[in-house]
mmCIF file as gemmi writes it, N, C-alpha and C atoms, coordinates in Angstrom:
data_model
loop_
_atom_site.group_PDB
_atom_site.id
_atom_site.type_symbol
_atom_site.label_atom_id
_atom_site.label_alt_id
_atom_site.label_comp_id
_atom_site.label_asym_id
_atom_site.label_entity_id
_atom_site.label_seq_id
_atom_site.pdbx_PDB_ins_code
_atom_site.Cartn_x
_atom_site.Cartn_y
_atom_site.Cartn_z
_atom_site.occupancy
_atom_site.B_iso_or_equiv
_atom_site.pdbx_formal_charge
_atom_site.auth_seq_id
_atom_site.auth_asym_id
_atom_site.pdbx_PDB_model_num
ATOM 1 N N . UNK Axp A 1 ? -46.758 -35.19 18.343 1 0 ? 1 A 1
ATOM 2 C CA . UNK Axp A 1 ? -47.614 -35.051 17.183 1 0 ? 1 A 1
ATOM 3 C C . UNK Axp A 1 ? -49.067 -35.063 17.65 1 0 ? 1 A 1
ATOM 4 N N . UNK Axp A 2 ? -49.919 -34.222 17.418 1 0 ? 2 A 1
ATOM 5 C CA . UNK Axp A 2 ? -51.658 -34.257 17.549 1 0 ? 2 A 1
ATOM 6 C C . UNK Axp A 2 ? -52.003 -35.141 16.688 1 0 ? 2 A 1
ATOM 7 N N . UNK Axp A 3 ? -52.844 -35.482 17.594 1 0 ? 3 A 1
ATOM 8 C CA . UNK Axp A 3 ? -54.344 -36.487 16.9 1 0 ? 3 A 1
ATOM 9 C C . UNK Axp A 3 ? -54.646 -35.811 15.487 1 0 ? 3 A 1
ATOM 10 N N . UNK Axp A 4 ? -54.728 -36.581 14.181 1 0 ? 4 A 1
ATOM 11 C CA . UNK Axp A 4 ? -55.489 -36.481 13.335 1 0 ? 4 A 1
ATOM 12 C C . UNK Axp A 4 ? -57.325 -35.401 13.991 1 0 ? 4 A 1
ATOM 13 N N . UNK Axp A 5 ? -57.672 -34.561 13.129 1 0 ? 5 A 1
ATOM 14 C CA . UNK Axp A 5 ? -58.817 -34.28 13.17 1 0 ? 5 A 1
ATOM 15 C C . UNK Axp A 5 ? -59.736 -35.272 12.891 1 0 ? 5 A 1
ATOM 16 N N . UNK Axp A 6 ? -60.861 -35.369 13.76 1 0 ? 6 A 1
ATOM 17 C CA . UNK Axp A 6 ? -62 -36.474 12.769 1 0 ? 6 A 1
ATOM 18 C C . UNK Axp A 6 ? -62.523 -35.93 11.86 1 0 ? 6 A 1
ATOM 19 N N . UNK Axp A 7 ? -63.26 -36.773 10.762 1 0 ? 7 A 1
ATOM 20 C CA . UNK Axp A 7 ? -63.618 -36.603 9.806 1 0 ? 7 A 1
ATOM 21 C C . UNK Axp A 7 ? -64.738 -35.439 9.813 1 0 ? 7 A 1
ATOM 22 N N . UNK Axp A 8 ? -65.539 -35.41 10.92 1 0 ? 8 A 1
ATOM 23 C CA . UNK Axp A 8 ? -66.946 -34.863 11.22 1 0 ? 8 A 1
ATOM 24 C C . UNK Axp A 8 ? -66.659 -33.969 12.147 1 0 ? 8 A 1
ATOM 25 N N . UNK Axp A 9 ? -65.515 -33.498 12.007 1 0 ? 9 A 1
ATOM 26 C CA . UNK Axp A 9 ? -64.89 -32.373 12.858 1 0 ? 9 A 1
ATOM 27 C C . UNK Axp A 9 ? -66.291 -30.801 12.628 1 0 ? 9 A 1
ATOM 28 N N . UNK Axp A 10 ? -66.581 -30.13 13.487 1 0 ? 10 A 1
ATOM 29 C CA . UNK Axp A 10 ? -67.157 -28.75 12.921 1 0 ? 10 A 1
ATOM 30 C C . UNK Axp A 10 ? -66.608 -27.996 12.203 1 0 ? 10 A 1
ATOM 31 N N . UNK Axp A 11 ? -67.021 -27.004 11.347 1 0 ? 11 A 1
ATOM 32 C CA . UNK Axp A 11 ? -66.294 -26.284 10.671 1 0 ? 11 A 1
ATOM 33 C C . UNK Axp A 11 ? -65.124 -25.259 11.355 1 0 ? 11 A 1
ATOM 34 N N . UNK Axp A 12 ? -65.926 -24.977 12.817 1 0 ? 12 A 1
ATOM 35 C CA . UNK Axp A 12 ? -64.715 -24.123 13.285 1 0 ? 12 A 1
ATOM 36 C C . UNK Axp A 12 ? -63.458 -24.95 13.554 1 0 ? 12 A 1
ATOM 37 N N . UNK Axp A 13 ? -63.841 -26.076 14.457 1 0 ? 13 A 1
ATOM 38 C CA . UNK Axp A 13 ? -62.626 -26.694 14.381 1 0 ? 13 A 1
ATOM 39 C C . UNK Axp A 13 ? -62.027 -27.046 13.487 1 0 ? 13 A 1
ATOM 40 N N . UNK Axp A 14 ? -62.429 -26.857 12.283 1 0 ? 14 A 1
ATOM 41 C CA . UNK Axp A 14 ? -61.841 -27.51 11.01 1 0 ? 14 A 1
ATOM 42 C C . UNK Axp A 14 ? -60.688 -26.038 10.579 1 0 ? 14 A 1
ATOM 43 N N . UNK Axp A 15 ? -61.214 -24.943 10.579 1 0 ? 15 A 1
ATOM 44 C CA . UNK Axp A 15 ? -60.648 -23.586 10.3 1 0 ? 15 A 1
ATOM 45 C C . UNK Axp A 15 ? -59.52 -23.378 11.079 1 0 ? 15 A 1
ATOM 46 N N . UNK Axp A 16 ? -60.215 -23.816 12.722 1 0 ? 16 A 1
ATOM 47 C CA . UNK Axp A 16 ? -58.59 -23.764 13.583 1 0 ? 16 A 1
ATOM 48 C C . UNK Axp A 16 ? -57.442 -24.624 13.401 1 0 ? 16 A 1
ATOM 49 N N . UNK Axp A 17 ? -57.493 -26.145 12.827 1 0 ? 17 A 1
ATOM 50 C CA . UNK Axp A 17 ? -56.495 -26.91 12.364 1 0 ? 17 A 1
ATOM 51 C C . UNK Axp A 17 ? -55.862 -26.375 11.376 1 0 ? 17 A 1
ATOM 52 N N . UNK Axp A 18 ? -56.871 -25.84 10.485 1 0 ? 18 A 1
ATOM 53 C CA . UNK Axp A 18 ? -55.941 -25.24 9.512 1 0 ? 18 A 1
ATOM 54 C C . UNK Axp A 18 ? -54.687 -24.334 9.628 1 0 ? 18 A 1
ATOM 55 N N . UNK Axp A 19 ? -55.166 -23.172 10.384 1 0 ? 19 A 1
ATOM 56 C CA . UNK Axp A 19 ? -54.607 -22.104 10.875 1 0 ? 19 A 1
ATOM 57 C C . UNK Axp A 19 ? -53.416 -22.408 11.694 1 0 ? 19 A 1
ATOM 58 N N . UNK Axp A 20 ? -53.562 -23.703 12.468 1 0 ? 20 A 1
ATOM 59 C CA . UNK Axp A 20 ? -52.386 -24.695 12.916 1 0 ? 20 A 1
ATOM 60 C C . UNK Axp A 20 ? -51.279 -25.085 12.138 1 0 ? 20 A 1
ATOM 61 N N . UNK Axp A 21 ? -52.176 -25.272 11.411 1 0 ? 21 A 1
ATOM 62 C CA . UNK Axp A 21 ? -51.264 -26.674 10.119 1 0 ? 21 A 1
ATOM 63 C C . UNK Axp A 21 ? -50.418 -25.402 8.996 1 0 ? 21 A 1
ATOM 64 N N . UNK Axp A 22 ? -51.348 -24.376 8.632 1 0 ? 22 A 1
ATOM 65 C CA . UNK Axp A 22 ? -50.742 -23.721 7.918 1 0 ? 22 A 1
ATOM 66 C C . UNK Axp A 22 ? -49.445 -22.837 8.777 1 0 ? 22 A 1
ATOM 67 N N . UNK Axp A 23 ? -49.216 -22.196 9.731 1 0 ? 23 A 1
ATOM 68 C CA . UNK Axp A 23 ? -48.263 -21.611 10.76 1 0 ? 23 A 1
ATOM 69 C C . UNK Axp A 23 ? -47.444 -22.377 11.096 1 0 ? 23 A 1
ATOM 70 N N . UNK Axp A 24 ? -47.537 -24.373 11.017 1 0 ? 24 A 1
ATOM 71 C CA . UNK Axp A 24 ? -46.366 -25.08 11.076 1 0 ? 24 A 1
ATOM 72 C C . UNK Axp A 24 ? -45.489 -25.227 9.841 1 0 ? 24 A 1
ATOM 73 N N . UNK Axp A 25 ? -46.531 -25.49 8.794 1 0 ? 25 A 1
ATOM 74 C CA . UNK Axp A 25 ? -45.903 -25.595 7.612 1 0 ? 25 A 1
ATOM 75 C C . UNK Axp A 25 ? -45.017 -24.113 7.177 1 0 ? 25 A 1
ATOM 76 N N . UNK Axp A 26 ? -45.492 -22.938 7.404 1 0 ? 26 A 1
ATOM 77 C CA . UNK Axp A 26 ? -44.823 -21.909 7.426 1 0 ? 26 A 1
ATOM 78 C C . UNK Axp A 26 ? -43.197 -21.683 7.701 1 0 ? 26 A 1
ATOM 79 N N . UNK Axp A 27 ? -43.403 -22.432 9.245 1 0 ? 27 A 1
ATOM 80 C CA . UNK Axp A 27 ? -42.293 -22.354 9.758 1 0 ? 27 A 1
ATOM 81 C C . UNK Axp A 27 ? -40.98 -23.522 9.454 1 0 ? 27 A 1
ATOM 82 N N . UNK Axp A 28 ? -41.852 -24.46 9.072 1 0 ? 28 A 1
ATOM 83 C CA . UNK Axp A 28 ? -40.779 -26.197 8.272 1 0 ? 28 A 1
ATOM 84 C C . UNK Axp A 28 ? -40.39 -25.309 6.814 1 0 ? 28 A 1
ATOM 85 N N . UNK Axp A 29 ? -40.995 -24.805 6.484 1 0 ? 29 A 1
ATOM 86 C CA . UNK Axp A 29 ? -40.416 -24.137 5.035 1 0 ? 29 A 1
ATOM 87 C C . UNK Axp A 29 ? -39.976 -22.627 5.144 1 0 ? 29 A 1
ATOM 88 N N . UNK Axp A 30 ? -39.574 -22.286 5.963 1 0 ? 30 A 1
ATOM 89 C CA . UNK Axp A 30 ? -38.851 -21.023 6.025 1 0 ? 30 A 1
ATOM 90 C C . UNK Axp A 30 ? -37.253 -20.967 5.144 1 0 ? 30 A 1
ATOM 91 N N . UNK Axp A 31 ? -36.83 -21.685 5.457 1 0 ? 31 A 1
ATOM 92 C CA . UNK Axp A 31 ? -35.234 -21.949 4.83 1 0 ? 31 A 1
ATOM 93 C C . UNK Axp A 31 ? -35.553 -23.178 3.939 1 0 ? 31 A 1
ATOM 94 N N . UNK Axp A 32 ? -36.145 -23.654 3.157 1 0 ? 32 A 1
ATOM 95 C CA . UNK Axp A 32 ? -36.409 -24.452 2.38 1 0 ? 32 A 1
ATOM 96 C C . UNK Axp A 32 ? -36.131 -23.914 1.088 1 0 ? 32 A 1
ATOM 97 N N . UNK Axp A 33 ? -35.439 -24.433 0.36 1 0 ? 33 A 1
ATOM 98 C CA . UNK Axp A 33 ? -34.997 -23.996 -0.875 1 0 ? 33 A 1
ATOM 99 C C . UNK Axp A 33 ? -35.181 -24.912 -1.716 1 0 ? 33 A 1
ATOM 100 N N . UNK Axp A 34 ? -35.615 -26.156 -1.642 1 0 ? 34 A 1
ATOM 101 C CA . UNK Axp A 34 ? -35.972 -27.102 -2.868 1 0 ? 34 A 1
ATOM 102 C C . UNK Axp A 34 ? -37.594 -27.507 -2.755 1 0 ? 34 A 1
ATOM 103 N N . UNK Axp A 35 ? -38.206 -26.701 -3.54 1 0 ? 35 A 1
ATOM 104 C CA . UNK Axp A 35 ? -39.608 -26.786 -4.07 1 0 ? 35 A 1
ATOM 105 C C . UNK Axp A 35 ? -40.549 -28.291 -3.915 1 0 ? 35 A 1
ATOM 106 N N . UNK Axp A 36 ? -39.57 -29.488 -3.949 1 0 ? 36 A 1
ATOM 107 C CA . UNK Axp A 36 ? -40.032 -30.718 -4.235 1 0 ? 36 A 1
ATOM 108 C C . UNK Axp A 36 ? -39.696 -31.242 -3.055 1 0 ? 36 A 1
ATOM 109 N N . UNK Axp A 37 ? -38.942 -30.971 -2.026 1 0 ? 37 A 1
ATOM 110 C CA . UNK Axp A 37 ? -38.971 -30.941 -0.583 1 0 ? 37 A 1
ATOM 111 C C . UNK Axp A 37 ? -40.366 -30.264 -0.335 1 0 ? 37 A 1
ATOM 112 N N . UNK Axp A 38 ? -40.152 -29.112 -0.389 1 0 ? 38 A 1
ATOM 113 C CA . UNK Axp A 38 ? -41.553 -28.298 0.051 1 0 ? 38 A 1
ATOM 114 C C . UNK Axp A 38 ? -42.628 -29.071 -0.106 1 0 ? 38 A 1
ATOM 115 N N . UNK Axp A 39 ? -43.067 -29.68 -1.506 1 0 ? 39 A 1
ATOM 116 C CA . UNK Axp A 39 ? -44.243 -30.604 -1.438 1 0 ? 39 A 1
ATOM 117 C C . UNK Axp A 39 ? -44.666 -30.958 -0.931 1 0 ? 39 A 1
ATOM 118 N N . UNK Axp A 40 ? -43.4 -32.369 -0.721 1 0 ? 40 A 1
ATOM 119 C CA . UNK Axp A 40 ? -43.405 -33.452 -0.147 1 0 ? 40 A 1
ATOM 120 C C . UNK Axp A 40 ? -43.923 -32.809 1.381 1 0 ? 40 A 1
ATOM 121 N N . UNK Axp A 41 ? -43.89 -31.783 2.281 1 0 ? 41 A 1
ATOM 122 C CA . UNK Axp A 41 ? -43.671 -31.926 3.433 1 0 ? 41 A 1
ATOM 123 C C . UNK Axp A 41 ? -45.02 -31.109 3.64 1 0 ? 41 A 1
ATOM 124 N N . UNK Axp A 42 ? -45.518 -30.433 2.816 1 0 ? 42 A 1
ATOM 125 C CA . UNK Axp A 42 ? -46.935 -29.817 2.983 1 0 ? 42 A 1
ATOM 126 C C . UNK Axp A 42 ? -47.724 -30.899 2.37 1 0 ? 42 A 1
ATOM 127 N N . UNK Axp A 43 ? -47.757 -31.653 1.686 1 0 ? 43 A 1
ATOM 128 C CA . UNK Axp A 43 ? -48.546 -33.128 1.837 1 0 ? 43 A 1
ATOM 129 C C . UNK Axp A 43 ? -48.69 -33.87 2.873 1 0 ? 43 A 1
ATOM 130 N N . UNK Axp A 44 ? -47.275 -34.048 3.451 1 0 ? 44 A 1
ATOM 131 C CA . UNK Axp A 44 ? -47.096 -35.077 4.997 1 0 ? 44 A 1
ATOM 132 C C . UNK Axp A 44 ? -48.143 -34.16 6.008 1 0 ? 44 A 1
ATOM 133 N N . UNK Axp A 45 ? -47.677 -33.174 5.937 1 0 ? 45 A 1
ATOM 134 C CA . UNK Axp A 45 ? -48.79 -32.496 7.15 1 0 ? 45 A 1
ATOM 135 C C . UNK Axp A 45 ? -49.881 -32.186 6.933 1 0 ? 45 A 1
ATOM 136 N N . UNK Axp A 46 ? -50.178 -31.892 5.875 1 0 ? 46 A 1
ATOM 137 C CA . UNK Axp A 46 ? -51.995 -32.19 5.682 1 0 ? 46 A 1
ATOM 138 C C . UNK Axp A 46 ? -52.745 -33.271 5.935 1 0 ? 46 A 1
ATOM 139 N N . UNK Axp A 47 ? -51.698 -34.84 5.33 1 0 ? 47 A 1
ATOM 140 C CA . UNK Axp A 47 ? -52.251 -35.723 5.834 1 0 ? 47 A 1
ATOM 141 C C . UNK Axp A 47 ? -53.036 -35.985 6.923 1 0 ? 47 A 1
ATOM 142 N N . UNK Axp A 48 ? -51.37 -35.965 7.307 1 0 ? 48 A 1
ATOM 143 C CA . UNK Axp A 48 ? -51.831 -36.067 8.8 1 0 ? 48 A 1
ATOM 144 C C . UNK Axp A 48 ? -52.4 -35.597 10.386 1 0 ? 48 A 1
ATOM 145 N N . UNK Axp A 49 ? -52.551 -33.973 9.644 1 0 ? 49 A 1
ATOM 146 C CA . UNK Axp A 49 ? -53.363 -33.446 10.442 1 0 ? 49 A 1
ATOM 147 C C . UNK Axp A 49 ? -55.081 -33.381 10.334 1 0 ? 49 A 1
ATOM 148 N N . UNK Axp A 50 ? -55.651 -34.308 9.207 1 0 ? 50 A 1
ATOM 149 C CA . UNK Axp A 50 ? -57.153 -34.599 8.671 1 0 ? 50 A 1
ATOM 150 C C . UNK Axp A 50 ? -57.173 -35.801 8.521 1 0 ? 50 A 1
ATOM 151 N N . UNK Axp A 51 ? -58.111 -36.3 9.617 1 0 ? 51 A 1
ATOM 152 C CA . UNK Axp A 51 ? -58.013 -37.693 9.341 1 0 ? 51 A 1
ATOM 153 C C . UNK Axp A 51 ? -58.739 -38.133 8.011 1 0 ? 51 A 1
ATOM 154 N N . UNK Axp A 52 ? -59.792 -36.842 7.298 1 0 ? 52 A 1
ATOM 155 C CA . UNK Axp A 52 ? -60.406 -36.925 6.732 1 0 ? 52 A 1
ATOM 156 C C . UNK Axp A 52 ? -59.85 -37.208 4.69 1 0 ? 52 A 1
ATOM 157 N N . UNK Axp A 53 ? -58.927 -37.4 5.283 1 0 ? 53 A 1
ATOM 158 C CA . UNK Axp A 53 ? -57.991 -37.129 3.56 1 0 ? 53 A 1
ATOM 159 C C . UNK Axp A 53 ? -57.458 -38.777 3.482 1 0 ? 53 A 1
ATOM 160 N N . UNK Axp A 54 ? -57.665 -39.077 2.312 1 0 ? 54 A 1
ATOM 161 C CA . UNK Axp A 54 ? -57.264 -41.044 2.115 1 0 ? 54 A 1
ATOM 162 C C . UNK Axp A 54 ? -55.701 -40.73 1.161 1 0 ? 54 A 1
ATOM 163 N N . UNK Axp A 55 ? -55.661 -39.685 0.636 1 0 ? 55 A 1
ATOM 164 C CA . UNK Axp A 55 ? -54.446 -39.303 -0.563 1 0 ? 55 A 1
ATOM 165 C C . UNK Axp A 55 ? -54.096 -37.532 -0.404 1 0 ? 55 A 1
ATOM 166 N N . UNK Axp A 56 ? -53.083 -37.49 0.172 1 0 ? 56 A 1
ATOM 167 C CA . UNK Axp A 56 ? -52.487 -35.561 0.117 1 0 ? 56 A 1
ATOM 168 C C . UNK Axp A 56 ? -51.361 -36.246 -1.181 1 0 ? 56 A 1
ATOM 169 N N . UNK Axp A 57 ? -51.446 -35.298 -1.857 1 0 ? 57 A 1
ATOM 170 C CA . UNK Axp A 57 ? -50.479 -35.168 -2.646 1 0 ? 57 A 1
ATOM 171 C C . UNK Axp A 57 ? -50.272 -33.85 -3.95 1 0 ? 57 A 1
ATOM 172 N N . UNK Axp A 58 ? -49.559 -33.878 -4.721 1 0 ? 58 A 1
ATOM 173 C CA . UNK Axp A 58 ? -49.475 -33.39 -5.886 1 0 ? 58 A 1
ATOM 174 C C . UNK Axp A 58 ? -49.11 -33.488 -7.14 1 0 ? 58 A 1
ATOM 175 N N . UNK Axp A 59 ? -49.777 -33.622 -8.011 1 0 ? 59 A 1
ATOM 176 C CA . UNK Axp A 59 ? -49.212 -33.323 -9.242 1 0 ? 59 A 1
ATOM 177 C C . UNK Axp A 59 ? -48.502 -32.586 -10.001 1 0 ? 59 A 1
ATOM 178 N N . UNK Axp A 60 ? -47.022 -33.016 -10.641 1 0 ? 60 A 1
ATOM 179 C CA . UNK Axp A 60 ? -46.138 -32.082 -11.436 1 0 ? 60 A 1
ATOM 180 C C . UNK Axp A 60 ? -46.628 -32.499 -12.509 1 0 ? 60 A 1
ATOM 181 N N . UNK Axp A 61 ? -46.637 -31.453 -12.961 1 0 ? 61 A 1
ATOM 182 C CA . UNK Axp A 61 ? -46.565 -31.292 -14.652 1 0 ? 61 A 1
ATOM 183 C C . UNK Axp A 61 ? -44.925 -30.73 -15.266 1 0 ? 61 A 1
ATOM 184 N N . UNK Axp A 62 ? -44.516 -31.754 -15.94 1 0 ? 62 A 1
ATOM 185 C CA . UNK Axp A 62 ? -42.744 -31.719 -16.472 1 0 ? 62 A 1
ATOM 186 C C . UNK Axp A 62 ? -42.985 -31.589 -18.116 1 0 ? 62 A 1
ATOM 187 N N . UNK Axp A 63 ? -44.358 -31.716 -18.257 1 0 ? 63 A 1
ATOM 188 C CA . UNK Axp A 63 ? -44.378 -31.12 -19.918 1 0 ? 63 A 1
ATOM 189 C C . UNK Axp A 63 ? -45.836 -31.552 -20.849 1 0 ? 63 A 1
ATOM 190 N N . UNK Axp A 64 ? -46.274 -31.047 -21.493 1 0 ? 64 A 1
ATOM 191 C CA . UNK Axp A 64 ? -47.726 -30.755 -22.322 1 0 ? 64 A 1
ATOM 192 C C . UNK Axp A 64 ? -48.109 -32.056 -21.954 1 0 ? 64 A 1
ATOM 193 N N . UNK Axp A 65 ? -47.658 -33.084 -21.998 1 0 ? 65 A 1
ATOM 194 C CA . UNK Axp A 65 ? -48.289 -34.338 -21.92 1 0 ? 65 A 1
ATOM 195 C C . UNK Axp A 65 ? -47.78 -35.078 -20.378 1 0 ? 65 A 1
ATOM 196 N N . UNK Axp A 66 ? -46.827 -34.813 -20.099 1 0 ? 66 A 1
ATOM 197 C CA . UNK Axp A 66 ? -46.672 -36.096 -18.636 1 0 ? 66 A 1
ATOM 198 C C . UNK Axp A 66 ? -46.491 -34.519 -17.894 1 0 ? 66 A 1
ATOM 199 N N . UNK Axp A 67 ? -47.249 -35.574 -16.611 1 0 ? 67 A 1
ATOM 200 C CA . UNK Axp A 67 ? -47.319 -35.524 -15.01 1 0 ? 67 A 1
ATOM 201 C C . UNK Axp A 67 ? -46.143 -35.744 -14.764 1 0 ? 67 A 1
């Protein structure tokens, strides 16, 4: 697993993690067929590839009023 990015990372380096992070996540969700798996696992790796993030997550919306 790589080091978290620091917070005060440059922007390029910030663009190249991405480009990292997004081509792994690509490939963890290729055969992924449950959406709420998917989440869960593009949250975990955002986390933890920015050290700069205190909360990855998402919000469902299941109807006009609840999350």
């Amino acid at each position: 697993m790589r080091e978290p990015l620091p917070r005060d990372a440059a922007p390029a380096a910030r663009c190249e993690r991405y480009a990292e992070v997004q081509a792994g996540i690509e490939a963890l969700l290729a055969d992924e067929d449950d959406w709420i798996a998917a989440l869960a696992t593009v949250s975990c790796e955002l986390h933890h590839a920015f050290a700069r993030f205190d909360w990855t997550g998402f919000y469902r919306a299941t109807g006009e009023e609840r999350l």
